[in-house]
N, C-alpha and C positions, 0 to 999 in steps of 0.2 A: 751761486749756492754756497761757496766756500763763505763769504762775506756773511751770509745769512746764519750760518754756523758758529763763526768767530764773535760775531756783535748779539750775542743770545743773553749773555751774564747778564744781570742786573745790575749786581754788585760788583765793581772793581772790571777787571780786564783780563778774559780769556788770551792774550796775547804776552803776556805780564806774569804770568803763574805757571805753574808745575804741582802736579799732586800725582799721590802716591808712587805708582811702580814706573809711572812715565819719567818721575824724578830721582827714586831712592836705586831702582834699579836698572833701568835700561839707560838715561841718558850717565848715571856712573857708572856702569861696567863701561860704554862707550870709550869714554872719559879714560880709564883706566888702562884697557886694553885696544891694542889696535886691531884695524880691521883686516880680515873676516875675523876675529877670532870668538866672539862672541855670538855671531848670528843665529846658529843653532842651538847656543845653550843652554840647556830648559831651565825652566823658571814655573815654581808651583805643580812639578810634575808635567811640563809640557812645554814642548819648542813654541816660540810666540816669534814666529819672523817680523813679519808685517813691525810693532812696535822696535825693533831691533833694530830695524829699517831706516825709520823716521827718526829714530835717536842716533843714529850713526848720523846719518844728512848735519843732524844740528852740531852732532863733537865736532864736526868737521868745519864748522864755522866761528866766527867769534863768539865767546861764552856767553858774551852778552844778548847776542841772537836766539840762545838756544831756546828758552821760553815761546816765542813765536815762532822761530821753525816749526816747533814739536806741534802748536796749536795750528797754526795755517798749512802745516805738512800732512796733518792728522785730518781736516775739514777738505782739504782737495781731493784726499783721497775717497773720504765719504761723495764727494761731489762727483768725483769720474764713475765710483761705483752707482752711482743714480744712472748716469745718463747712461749706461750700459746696460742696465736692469728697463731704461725706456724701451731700449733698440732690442733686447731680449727679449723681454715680453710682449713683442708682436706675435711669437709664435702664440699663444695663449689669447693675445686679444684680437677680437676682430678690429677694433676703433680704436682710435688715438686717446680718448681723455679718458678712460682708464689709466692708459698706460703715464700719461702726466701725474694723475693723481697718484700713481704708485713712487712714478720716480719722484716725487713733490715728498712726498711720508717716509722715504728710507732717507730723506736729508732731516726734514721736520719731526718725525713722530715724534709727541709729547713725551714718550716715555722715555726720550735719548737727554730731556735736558737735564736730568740730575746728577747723574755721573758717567754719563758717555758724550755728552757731545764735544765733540774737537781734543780727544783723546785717544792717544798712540795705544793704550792698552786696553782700549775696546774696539778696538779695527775687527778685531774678528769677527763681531757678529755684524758687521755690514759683508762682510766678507763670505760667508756665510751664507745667508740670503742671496749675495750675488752670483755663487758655486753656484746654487742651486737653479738659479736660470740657464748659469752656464753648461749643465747639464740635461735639462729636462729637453730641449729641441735642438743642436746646437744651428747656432745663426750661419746661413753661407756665406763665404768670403774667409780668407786668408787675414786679414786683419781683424775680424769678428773672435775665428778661429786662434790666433794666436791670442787674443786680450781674455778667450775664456780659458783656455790653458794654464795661463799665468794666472790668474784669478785662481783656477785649482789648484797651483800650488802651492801660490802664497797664503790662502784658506786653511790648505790641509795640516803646511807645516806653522799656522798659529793657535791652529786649538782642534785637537783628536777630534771634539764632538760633530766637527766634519764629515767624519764617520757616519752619522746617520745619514748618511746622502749616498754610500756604498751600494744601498740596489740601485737606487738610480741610476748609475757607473758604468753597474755591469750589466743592468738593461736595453743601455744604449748602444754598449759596444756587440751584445747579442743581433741589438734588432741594425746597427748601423750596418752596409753592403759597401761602405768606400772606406777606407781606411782616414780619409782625409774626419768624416766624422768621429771618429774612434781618440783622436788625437787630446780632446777634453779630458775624456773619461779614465784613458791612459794616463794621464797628467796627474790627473785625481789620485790614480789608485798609487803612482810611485809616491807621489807627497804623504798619504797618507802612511803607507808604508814605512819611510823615511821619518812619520811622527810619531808612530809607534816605535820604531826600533832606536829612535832615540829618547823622547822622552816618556810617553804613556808606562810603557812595556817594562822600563826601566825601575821606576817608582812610583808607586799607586800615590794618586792625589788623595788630599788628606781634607777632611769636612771642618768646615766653619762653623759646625754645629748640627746641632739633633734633625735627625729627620722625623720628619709624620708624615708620612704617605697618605695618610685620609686628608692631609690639608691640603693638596693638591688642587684638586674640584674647586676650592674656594679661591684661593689663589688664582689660579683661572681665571674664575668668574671676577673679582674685587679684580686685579691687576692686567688683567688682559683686557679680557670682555668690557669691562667699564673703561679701562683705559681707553682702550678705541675712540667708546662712544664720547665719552666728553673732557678727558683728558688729566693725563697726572697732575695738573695744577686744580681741578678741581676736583679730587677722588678722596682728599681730607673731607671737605665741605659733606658729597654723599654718605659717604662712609658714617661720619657724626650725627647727621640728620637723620638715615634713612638707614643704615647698618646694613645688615644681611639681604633685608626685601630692594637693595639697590643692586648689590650683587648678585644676585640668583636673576634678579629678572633683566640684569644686563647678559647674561648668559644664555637666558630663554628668549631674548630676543636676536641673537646673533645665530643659537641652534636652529630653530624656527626659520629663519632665514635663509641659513645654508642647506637645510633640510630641504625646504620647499625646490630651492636650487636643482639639488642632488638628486629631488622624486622629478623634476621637470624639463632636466637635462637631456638632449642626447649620448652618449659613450663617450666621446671626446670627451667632452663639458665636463662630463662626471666624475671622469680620471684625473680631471685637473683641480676639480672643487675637490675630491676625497684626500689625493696624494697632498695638497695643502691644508687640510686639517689636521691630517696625521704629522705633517710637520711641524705646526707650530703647539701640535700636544705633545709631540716627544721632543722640541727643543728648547720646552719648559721642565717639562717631567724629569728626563735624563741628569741635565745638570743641578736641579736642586735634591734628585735622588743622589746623588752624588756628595753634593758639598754641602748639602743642608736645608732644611725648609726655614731653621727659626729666623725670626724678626721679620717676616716678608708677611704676615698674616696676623698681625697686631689686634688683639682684643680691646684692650682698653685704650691704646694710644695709635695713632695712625703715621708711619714713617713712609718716607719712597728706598729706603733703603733696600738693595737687591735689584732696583731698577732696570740695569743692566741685562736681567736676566728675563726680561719681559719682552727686549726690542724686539727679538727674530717670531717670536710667538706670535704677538700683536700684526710684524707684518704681514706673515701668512694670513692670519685670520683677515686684516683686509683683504688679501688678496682674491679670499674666496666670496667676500664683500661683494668686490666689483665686479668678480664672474658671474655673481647672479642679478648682480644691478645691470650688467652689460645686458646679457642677456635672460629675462626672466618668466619667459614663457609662453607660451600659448594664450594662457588666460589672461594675459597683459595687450589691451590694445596698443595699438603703435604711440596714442598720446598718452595713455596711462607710461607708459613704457619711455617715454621723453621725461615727464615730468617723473620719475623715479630715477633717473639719469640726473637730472637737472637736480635733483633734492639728495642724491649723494653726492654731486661735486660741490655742490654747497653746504652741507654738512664736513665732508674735507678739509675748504676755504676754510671754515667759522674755527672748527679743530685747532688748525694750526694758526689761523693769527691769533685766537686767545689763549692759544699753550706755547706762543714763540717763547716766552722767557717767563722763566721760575728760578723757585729756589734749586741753588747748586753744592755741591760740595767744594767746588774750588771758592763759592765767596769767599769764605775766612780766610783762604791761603796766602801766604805772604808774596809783596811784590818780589818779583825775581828780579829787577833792577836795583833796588834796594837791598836785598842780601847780599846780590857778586858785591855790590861797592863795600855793604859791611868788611864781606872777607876779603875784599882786597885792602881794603884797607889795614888790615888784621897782617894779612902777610907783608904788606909792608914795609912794619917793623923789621928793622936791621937782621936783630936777636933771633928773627924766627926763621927757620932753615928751610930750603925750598921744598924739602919730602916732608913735612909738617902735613898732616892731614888736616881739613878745613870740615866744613858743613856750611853747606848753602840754602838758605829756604828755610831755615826751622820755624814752625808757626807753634801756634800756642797749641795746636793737637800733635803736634810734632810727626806730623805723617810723610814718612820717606822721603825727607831731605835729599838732599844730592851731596852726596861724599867724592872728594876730590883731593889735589896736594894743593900748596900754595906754587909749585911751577907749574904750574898746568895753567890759571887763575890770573898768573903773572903780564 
């Protein structure tokens, strides 16, 4: 799954490149300062461990490595959070191929290739998603236990919006009678704690621009809903041909769906398909209430920009996908009931091998073996003093370089 991650770029080499905050600021504060001293200091209004993480592992190696650390350090991590979210979601599912095709879509989903996949500074929303298993039943066993633990904390303290998973937390630890289940939810709540009183609480995050709350719904329907069903590599195509009437009725079919779910569920069933709705509507809603709705909702021209902000949404909503494909009812005979089985794991398959690889925002990025050699080269020259600052990576959009000295380099 790491592999599957790394070999996704079309253009150039996810192993080769650094973009933005993975480059301009976490692997140069690294760089910069020694370790711990960096791990918790927020960035954008909020502690981001998890990427803090992966860019320490890479200062900590030859400069030349750091590119590939950051990319292979960032795709394993996605890949361990898969297979945990397998082993989790057994409480939820009765059958095993759901749970593959869940953990197959937190490595693959189409909407990770644009600017999250094999990136240190979107760890959180795998992260995220994986709190969220880690919470809702916790799995038994002391190694289960401890890997959901540390997933709550390194979750909590890389992005507040964690915080919507707070009833879950305190739900658990209500309804849990052993202390040994308690130990998650606990986890949770100090991390989060610990993200607010260092960075949220400290300074309000600041919007990337206008919000419009009535575009929300559409957003949804265009970037979720249709993502799902046929994938970010082909939602320009939709979009262009078929506008609005593609979006609305990718949403009526996924509501319709879940609905039917939800009326023909038992109580368990229904608690799982509702409380994952509601998650991946407020884990849309929230942060673009937040930082902004524009450019995610393009009128005349169609972008994946915002991408990022789509992955946790889209997984929930499959999630509740497979709860009603797992089980769908009474009125489903046992073959009807195979063949709707059989027709979402193949819809899945189709998904993700014709959205393995798209356009990315790292194509353009500049080789990162080609820049160290530029600046070393640069340092040196005799004339140029070892505290000389350099820049590594600069491309033609000049997006967060990696700032450094020439003794660091040396």
């Amino acid at each position: 799954m790491t592999l599957l991650q790394v070999m996704r770029q079309p253009r150039g080499t996810l192993w080769d490149t650094l973009w933005a905050e993975d480059a301009g600021v976490f692997l140069s504060q690294a760089l910069a300062r020694p370790f711990p001293a960096t791990l918790l200091d927020p960035h954008a209004s909020y502690v981001q461990l998890a990427p803090r993480l992966v860019a320490r592992a890479a200062a900590t190696l030859p400069l030349e490595h750091a590119a590939a650390v950051i990319a292979f350090g960032s795709a394993l991590v996605v890949a361990l959070l898969s297979v945990y979210v397998y082993f989790a979601s057994s409480v939820v599912f009765r059958t095993q191929w759901p749970r593959v095709v869940l953990a197959t879509l937190v490595v693959l989903v189409p909407a990770t290739t644009y600017e999250t996949n094999a990136t240190a500074a979107n760890l959180h929303w795998y992260l995220m998603f994986a709190c969220f298993w880690a919470l809702l039943v916790p799995v038994p066993g002391r190694l289960w236990v401890g890997a959901g633990a540390a997933i709550a904390v390194v979750a909590t303290l890389s992005d507040p919006l964690a915080g919507l998973l707070l009833p879950l937390a305190l739900g658990q630890m209500v309804r849990s009678e052993r202390w040994g289940e308690r130990v998650v939810p606990i986890a949770f709540t100090v991390g989060l704690a610990a993200q607010l009183l260092l960075g949220a609480l400290r300074e309000s995050p600041e919007p990337f621009g206008d919000v419009e709350a009535g575009d929300l719904l559409g957003i949804y329907a265009l970037r979720v809903a249709g993502s799902l069903l046929v994938g970010d590599r082909f939602l320009d195509e939709f979009w262009r041909q078929l506008g609005w009437a593609f979006a609305w009725t990718s949403l009526a079919v996924v509501v319709v769906a879940v609905g039917y779910g939800i009326a023909s569920s038992d109580g368990r069933r229904r608690f799982h398909l509702s409380i994952t709705m509601f998650c991946s509507a407020a884990f849309l809603a929230v942060p673009l209430l937040v930082r902004g709705t524009v450019h995610l909702l393009e009128r005349e021209t169609f972008t994946l920009n915002g991408s990022r902000y789509m992955v946790v949404p889209i997984l929930f909503l499959a999630v509740a996908v497979l709860l009603v494909a797992e089980e769908p009812g009474p009125r489903f005979s046992a073959a009807a009931t195979r063949h709707l089985q059989m027709g979402v794991v193949l819809w899945a398959l189709t998904l993700v091998v014709l959205n393995y690889s798209g356009d990315s925002v790292r194509g353009g990025a500049p080789s990162w073996t080609a820049s160290l050699a530029h600046a070393r080269s640069y340092c040196a020259t005799p004339s140029v003093p070892g505290d000389t600052d350099v820049v590594i990576g600069r491309g033609p959009d000049d997006v967060f370089p990696v700032r450094t000295t020439c003794d660091r380099i040396r």
